[in-house]
N, C-alpha and C positions, 0 to 999 in steps of 0.2 A: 170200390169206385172204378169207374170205367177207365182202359188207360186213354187217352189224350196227346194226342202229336201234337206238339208245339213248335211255330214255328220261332226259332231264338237265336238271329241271326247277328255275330258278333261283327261290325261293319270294318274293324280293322282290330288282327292282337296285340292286344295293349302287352308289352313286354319289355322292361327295360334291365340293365343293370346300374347299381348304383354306385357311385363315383370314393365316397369314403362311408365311415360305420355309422356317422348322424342319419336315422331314421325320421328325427321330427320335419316336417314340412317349415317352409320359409315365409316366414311372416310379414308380406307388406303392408309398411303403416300411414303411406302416403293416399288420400283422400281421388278413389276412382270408382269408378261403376261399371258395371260389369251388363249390356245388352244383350239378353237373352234372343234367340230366334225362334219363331212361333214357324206352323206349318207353310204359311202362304208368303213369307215376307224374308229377304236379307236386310239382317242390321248392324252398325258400326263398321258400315264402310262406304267408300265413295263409287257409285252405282253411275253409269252413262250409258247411253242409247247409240251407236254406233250402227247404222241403217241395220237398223230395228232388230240389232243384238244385244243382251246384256252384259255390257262390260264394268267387271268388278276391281277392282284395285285395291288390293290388301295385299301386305306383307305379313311374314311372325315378328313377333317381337323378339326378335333373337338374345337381348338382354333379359326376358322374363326366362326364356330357354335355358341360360348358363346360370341363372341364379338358384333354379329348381336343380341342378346337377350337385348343390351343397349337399342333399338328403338323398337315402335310395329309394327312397319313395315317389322321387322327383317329383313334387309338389310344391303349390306355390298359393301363398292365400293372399286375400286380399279384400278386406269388408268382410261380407258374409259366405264369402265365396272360395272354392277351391279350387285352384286350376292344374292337373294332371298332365305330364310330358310326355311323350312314349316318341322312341324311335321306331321305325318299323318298312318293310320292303314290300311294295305291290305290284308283282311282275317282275319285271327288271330293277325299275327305281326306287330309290330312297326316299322315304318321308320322313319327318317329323309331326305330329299330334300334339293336338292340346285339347284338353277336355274340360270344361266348365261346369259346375254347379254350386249350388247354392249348400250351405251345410248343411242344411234340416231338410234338405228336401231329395227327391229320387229321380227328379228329371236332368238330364245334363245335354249340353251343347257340346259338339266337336268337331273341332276347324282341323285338317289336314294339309300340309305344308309340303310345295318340292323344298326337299334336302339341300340341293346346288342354288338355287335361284331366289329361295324361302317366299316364293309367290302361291295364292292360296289354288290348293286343287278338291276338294271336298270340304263339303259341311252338311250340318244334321243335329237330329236329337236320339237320344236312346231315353225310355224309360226301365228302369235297372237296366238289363240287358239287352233288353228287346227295342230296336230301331224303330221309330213311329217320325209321323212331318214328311217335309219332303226333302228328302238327301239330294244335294247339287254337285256336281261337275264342271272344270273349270279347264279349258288349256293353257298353255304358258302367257296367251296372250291376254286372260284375264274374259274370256268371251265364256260363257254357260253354254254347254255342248251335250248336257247331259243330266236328267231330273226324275228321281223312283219316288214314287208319291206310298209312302207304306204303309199308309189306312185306308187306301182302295176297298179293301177287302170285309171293311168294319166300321158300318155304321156308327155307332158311338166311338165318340173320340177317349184320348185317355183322360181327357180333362172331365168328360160325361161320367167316365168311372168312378173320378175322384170324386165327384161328386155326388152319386148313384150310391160308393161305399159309405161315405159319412151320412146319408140320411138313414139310408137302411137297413147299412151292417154296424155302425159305430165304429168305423174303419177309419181313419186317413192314412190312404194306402201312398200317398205324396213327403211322408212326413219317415225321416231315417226311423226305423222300427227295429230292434232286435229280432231275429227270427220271421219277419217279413219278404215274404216275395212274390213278385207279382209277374205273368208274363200272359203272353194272348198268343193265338192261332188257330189252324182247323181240326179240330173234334172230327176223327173220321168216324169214329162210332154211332154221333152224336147227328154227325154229316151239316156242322155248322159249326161258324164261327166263334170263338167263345174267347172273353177272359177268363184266368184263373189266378185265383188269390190264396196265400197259404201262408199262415201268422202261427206263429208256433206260441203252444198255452202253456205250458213246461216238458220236462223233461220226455214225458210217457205220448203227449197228445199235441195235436196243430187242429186248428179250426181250417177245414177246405172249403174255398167258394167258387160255383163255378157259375157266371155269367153271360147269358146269350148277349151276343157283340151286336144284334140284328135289332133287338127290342130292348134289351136293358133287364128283362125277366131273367131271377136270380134263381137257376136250376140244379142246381146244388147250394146243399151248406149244412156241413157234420164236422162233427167234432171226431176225428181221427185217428189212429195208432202213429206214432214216427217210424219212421224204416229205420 
């Protein structure tokens, strides 16, 4: 198989340490929903027009933050959903992260917080690792200064995959999988855009698929050695 650059771009490292030896994640039982952010749109917060800026107004929930410090996993559930903490430094500054997803599923949200001020400075989606949507920028005063739109580059969205895999591979590449992973970029060999998908069949073999990003046309797909 041909090698494949991918591009797998982690938007901030998720690093934390954890506070005592409880491993298991923190179980909220109180009745909340959890808004998901799609490519084109900011949700669960209060949006104003401020001559013709987009001003956002969100804080963290700094009690969801100290409650996730019980486990080192720093985790926090809630319905069907997980919410992930990480501390972490970009540039000079201190942030805080929160990460969202759903538990069966591979797509996740992530809000990024100033440290001192807990006012929001980034959001986005990653599928497993790879950033897709369009990641925002925010300054302290809550104005959008700053927007990477990360399917430029790809025709089909991830959502067209997920649904491109389940008709025609037997795949749902959305759904938490053993041995599943999935990531996109540019094929310099190939000299195009491609996903690729890699579901491991047992110990010796993984099934590889590899998908032009441009038409949806499934141009690989073997069954494999494991490295």
């Amino acid at each position: 198989m041909k090698k494949i650059v991918l591009v797998l771009i982690l938007v901030l490292a998720v690093g934390c340490n954890g506070q005592d030896k409880n491993t298991s994640p923190v179980i909220e039982k109180e009745q909340d929903t959890i808004t998901y952010y799609n490519s084109y749109e900011i949700q669960k917060h209060i949006e104003n027009k401020v001559d013709n800026k987009t001003i956002v107004i969100k804080k963290l929930d700094i009690t969801e933050f100290k409650k996730s410090k019980a486990n080192e996993s720093r985790e926090l559930i809630k319905g069907d959903s997980i919410h992930r903490f990480f501390e972490t430094v970009y540039e000079t500054d201190e942030y805080i992260g929160k990460e969202s997803i759903k538990l069966e599923e591979n797509i996740s949200t992530y809000e990024v917080y100033d440290k001192k001020s807990l006012t929001l400075f980034r959001t986005g989606q990653r599928f497993f690792h790879t950033p897709i949507g369009i990641q925002r920028e925010y300054n302290s005063k809550g104005e959008l200064i700053k927007e990477k739109n990360w399917d430029k580059d790809f025709k089909l969205s991830v959502d067209d995959v997920i649904s491109l895999a389940k008709e025609k591979l037997n795949i749902d590449i959305n759904k938490k999988t053993r041995g599943l992973f999935v990531s996109r970029g540019f094929d310099e060999d190939r000299n195009k855009y491609i996903y690729s998908i890699s579901l491991r069949i047992d110990v010796v073999f993984s099934r590889e698929v590899i998908i032009d990003a441009e038409n949806g046309e499934i141009i690989y797909d073997e069954k494999v050695y494991n490295d």
